[in-house]
N, C-alpha and C positions, 0 to 999 in steps of 0.2 A: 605509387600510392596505395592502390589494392594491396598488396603485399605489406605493405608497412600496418596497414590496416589489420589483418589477418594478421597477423603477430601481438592482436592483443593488448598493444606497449601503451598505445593510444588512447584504449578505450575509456579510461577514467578523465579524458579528455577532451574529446574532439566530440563524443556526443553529450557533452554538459552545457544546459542552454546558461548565459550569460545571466539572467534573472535570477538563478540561485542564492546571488549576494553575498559568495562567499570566495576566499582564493584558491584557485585549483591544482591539484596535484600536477606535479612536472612529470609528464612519462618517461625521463630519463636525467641522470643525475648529472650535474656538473661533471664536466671532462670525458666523459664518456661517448663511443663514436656515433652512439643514437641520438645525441644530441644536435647534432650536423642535420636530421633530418630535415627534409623540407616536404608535406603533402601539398600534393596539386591537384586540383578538377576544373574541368571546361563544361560547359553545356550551355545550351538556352532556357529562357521563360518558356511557359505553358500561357499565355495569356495573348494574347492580339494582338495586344498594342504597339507603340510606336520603339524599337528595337528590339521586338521579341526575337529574331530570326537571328542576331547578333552574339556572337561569343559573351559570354561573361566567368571569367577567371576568379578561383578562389585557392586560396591557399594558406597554410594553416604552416607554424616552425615556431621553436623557442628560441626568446634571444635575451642572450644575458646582458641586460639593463632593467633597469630599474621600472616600471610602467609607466611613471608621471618623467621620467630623462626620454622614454622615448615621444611620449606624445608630445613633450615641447620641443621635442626636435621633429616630428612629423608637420609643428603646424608653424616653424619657424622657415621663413621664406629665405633668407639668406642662407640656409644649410641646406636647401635642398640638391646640388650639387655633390656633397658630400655621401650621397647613396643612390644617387641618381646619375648614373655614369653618360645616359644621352640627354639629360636637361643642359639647356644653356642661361637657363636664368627664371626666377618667378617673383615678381613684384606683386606686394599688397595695394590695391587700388583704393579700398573703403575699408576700412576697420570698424564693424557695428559695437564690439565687446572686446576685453581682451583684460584679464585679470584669471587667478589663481585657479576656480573653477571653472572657467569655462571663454571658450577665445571662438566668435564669430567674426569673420572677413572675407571679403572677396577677393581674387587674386585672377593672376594672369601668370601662367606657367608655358615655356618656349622648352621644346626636346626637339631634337635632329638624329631621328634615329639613322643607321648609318646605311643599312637596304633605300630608305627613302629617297634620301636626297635632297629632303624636304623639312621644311621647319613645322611642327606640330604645335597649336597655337590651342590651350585649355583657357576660358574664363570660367572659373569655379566660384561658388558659394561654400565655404570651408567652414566646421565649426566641430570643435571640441570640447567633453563636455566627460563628466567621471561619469561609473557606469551606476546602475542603482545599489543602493548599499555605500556608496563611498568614495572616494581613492583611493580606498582599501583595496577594490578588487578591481580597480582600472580605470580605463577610459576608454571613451568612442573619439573616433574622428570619420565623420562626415563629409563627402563634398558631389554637389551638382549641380551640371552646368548653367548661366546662367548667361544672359543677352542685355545689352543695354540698346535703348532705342535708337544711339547715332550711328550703332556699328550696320545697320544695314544702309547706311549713305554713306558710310567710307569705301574709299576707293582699296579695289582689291588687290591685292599682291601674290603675285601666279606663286612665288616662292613659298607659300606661306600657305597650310592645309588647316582650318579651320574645324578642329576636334569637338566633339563632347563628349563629359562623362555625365554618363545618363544614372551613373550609381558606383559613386568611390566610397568606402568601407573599410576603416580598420577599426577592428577590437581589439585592445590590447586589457590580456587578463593577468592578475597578477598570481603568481604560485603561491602557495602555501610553505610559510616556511623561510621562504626565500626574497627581501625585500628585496633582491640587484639582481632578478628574473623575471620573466613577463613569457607570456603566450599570445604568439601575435597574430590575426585572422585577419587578412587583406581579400577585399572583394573589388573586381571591377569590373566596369561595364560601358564601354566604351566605342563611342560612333567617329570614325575617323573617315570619310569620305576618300574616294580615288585607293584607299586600300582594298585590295580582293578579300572577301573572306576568310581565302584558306593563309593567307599570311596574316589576318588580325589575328588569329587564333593562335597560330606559331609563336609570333610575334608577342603575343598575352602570354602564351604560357614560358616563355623563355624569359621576359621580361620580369613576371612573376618570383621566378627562380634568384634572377640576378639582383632584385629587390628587397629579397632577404636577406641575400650573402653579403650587400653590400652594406645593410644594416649591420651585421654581423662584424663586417671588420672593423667598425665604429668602437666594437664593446672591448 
């Protein structure tokens, strides 16, 4: 990522904050092998609180779809399989919203990543919404975790590792120029208990990677 950095390719890119309101330049043109790139960063909060000490994964790549084709396939729960090569499946539980601009829901998402051994169990609060300025220049998709009062008198199941995302994030921006492109910024933050540290972090940032490509082979 340094180096991709340092090449400059970026720079009308990755440091343009999303308030702009307008669509941003592709640092690399269709077909071309800079297009393939993918930027990655790991680090922690500065702040105290409750997973500051925890990886959070960010990663930044373009991908050729459209910004409103990928965000309703980000917040469509039947395709999550389709780019998520360790999900086993994600049901909508409550549906608060769901129309043109903007789709709030709760969901229950299951992955088995294949180091575990173990099934990874997310209840999220999920909601998408275009960014300011339009569906001109994207959308957000939102999601953190959230608890329902009967789940702590359900009975526990050793199979089954009870996750949270303490902060899921994508921005998807659209380019200029180019309506069947998007610039996609995935952020995550995520508490998986019985995981060591030094594999949440592995595990984020390879996860991260394979999260793109698998968007990618969609387009």
């Amino acid at each position: 990522t340094s180096k991709l950095l340092k090449s400059g390719d970026w720079d009308d890119t990755v440091f343009v904050s999303y308030d702009t309101q307008q669509p941003m330049p592709a640092p690399h043109a269709r077909g071309t092998k800079g297009e393939m790139d993918v930027l990655v960063w790991s680090g922690t909060f500065s702040h105290k609180y409750y997973g500051c000490d925890l990886p959070t994964i960010r990663c930044e790549a373009i991908v050729n779809m459209s910004p409103k084709s990928l965000a309703n396939l980000l917040v469509d729960s039947n395709r999550v399989k389709e780019y998520n090569k360790m999900s086993i499946g994600r049901d909508d539980i409550l549906v608060l919203q769901d129309d043109e601009m903007c789709v709030t829901k709760v969901v229950c998402g299951r992955s088995k990543p294949p180091m575990l051994g173990k099934i990874l169990q997310l209840k999220t609060l999920l909601h998408m919404e275009e960014l300011p300025g339009g569906s001109q220049n994207g959308y957000v998709v939102a999601s953190r975790a959230v608890s329902h009062a009967d789940d702590a008198e359900a009975a526990v199941d050793p199979k089954v590792i009870h996750s949270e995302m303490l902060m899921g994030l994508n921005i998807i921006r659209a380019v200029e120029g180019e309506p069947d492109r998007c610039v996609l910024i995935n952020v995550n933050h995520l508490m998986s208990p019985m995981i060591p540290m030094f594999m949440a972090k592995k595990l984020g940032l390879s996860s991260a990677v394979n999260f793109i490509n698998d968007i990618r082979s969609l387009c």
